[in-house]
C-alpha positions in Angstrom: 9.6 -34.7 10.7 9.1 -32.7 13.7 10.3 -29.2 13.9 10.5 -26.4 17.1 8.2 -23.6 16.2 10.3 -20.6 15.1 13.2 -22.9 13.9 14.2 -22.6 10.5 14.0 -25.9 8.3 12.3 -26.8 4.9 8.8 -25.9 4.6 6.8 -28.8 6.6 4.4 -30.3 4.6 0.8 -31.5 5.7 2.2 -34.7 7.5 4.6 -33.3 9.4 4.6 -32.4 13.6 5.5 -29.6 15.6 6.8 -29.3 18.9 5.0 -26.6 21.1 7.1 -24.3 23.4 5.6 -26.8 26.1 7.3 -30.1 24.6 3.9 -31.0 23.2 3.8 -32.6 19.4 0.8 -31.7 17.6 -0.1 -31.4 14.0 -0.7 -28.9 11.5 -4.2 -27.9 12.0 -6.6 -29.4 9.4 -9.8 -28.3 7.6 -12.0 -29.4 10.0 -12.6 -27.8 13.3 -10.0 -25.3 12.9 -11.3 -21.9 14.2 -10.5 -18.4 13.7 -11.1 -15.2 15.1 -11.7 -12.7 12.6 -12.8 -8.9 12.5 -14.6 -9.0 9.3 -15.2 -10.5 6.0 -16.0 -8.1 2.7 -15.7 -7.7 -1.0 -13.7 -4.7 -2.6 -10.9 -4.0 -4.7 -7.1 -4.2 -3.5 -6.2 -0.9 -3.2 -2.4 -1.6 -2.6 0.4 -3.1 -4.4 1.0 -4.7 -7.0 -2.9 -5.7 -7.7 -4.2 -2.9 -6.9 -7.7 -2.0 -8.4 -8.3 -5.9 -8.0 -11.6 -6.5 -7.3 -10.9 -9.1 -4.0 -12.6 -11.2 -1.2 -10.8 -9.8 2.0 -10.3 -12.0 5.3 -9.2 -10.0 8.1 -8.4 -12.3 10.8 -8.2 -10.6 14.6 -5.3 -10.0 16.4 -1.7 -8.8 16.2 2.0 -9.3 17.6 2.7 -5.5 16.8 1.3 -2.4 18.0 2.0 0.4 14.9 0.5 4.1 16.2 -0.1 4.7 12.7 -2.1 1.4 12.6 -5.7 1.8 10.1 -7.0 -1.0 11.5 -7.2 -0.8 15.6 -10.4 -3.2 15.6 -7.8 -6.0 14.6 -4.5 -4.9 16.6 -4.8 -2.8 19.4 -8.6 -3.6 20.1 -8.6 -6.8 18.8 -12.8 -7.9 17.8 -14.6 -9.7 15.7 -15.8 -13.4 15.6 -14.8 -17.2 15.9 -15.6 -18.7 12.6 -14.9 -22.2 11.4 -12.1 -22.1 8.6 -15.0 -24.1 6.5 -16.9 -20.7 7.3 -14.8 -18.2 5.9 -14.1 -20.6 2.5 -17.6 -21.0 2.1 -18.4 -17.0 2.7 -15.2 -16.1 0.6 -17.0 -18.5 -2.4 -20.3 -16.9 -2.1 -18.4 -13.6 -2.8 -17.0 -14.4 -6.5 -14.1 -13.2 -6.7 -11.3 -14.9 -7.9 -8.8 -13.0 -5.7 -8.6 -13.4 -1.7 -6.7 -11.7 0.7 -5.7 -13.3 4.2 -5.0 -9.7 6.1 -5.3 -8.3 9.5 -3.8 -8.1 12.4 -1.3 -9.9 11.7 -2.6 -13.6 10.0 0.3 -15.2 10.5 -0.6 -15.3 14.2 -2.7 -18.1 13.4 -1.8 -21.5 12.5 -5.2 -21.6 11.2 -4.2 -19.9 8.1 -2.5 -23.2 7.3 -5.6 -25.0 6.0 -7.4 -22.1 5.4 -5.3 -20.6 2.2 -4.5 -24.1 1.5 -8.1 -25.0 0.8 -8.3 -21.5 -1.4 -5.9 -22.6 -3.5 -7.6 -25.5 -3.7 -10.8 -24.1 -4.8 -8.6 -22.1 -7.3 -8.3 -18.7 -5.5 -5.3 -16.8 -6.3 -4.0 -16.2 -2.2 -2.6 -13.3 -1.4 -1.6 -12.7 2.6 -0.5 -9.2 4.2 2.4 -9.7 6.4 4.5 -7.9 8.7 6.9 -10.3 7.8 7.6 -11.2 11.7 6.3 -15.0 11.9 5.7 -17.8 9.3 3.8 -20.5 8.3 4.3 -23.1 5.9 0.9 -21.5 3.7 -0.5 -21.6 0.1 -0.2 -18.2 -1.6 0.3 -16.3 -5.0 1.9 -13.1 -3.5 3.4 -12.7 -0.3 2.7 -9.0 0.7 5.3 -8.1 3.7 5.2 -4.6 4.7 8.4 -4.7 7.3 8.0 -2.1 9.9 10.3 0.7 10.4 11.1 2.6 13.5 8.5 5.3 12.4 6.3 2.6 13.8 6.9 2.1 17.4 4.3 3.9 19.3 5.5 6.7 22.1 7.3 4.8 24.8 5.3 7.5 27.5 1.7 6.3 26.5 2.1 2.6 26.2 5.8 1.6 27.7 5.1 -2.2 27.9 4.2 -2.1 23.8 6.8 0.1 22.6 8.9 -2.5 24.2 7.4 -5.5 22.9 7.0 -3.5 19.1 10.6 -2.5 18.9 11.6 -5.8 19.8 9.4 -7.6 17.5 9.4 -5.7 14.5 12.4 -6.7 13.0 12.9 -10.1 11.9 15.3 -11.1 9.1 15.4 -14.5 9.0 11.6 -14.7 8.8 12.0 -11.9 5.9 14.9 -13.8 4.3 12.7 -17.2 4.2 9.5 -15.8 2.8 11.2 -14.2 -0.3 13.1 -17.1 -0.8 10.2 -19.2 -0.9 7.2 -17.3 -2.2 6.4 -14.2 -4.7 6.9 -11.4 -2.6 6.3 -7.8 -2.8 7.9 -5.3 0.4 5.6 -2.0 1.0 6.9 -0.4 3.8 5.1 3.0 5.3 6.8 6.7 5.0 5.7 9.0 6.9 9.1 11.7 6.6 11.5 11.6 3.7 14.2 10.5 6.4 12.4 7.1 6.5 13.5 6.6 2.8 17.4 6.8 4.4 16.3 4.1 6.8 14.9 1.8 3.7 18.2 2.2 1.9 19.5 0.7 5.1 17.2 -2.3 5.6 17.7 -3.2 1.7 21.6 -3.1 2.4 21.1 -5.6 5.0 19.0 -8.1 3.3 20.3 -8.3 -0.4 17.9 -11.2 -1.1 15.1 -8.4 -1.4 14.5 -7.3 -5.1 14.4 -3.7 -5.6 12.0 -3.9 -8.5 9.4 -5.7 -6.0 9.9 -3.2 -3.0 7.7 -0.2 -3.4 7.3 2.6 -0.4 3.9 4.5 0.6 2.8 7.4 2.6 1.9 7.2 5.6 -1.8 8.8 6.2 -5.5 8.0 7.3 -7.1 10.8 4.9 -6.8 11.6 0.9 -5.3 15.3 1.8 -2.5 13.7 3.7 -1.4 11.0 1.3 -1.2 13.2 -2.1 0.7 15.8 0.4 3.3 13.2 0.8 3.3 12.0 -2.6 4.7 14.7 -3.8 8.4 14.3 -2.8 7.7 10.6 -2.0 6.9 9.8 -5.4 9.8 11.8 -7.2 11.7 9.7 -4.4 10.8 6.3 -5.6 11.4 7.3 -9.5 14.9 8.2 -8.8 15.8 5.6 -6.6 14.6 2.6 -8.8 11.6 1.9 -6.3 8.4 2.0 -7.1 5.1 4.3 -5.6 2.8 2.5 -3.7 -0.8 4.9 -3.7 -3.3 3.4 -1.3 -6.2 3.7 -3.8 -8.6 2.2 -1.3 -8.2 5.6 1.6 -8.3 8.1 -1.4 -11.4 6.6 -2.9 -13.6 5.7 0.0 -11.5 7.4 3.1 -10.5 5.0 5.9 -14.2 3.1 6.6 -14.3 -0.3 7.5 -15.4 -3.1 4.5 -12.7 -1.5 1.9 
């Protein structure tokens, strides 16, 4: 089979082609070879979710088609670092951690057709896969849960400071079909970021429009970079969620160890 990237079809399996924006057919990349950049490797527990307090190997892979001014992770998005690393690299570091958890994060992973192989060959090795998602892109990979965390218009940074990304974000953010395909293929769960209780009116509006999203699996979190900030928030958000049939989503990893890299 050969497919257009960005079209929708059935999932392609490991035999089948793609057809670049260029004409060119290529293959899925495979084990060998394939390279990544990525920002960092570490061990810690998953502090969002529905596994949170999950003690987890994280890959955070380097890069990102948005540009969130809320973003916690700027070394990955809009000052994209880090290293090129042999997918056989980052399976072989994730192993030596132990865990039987790993999370493909970033950035945005899905950026990378690399990611193909890579959570393929976790699963493999029996890792339970769980990749973080704007839910803007896909790839055809092996995982457990799908965490997409859809962006809201909260998100777009200020259109004065950086006019060529609050173009390209606004434009980007907001991708149904992608969102429509990942639930109806993987175990999903749908965190999106609060920041004023008029956001919640703006969730109510995105679940309208894509009825294929559970309610039970959608849960809503402050927006903050600091413990102070988030338990602020909490207070109505949480009430908010209870009422509503949502649930709370805490982010156990800020309150615990602040916003530090390696957590």
């Amino acid at each position: 089979m050969i497919r257009r990237v960005g079209q929708a079809q059935r999932r392609p399996t490991s035999n089948d082609l793609i057809v670049t924006t260029v004409g060119r057919r290529c293959a899925w990349p495979t084990l060998h070879g394939a390279i990544m950049r990525i920002a960092e490797i570490f061990q810690s527990i998953q502090g969002e979710g529905f596994l949170t307090g999950t003690e987890s190997a994280f890959v955070r892979a380097s890069g990102c088609n948005l540009r969130c001014w809320y973003c916690d992770t700027p070394y990955a998005s809009w000052e994209p670092e880090g290293e090129d690393l042999a997918v056989e690299e980052i399976v072989a570091r994730v192993e030596a951690m132990g865990p039987r958890h790993a999370v493909l994060t970033g950035g945005e992973p899905m950026l990378w057709a690399e990611l193909v192989p890579l959570s393929r060959e976790l699963a493999r090795l029996g890792r339970h896969v769980t990749i973080e998602t704007a839910g803007t892109l896909y790839l055809p990979v092996a995982c457990d849960l799908m965490s997409v965390s859809p962006k809201l218009s909260n998100s777009t940074p200020s259109p004065k400071r950086h006019p060529r990304w609050a173009w390209r974000h606004e434009t980007a953010r907001h991708a149904p079909e992608v969102v429509r395909r990942l639930a109806a293929e993987y175990t999903c769960q749908f965190k999106f970021v609060v920041d004023t209780a008029a956001d919640c009116r703006e969730v109510e509006d995105y679940l309208a429009g894509l009825p294929e999203i559970e309610r039970g699996r959608v849960m809503l979190m402050p927006q903050g970079t600091d413990a102070a900030e988030l338990a602020e928030k909490a207070t109505w958000l949480e009430p908010y969620c209870r009422d509503h049939g949502l649930s709370f989503c805490p982010r156990v990893h800020i309150e615990q160890f602040g916003l530090v890299r390696g957590t």
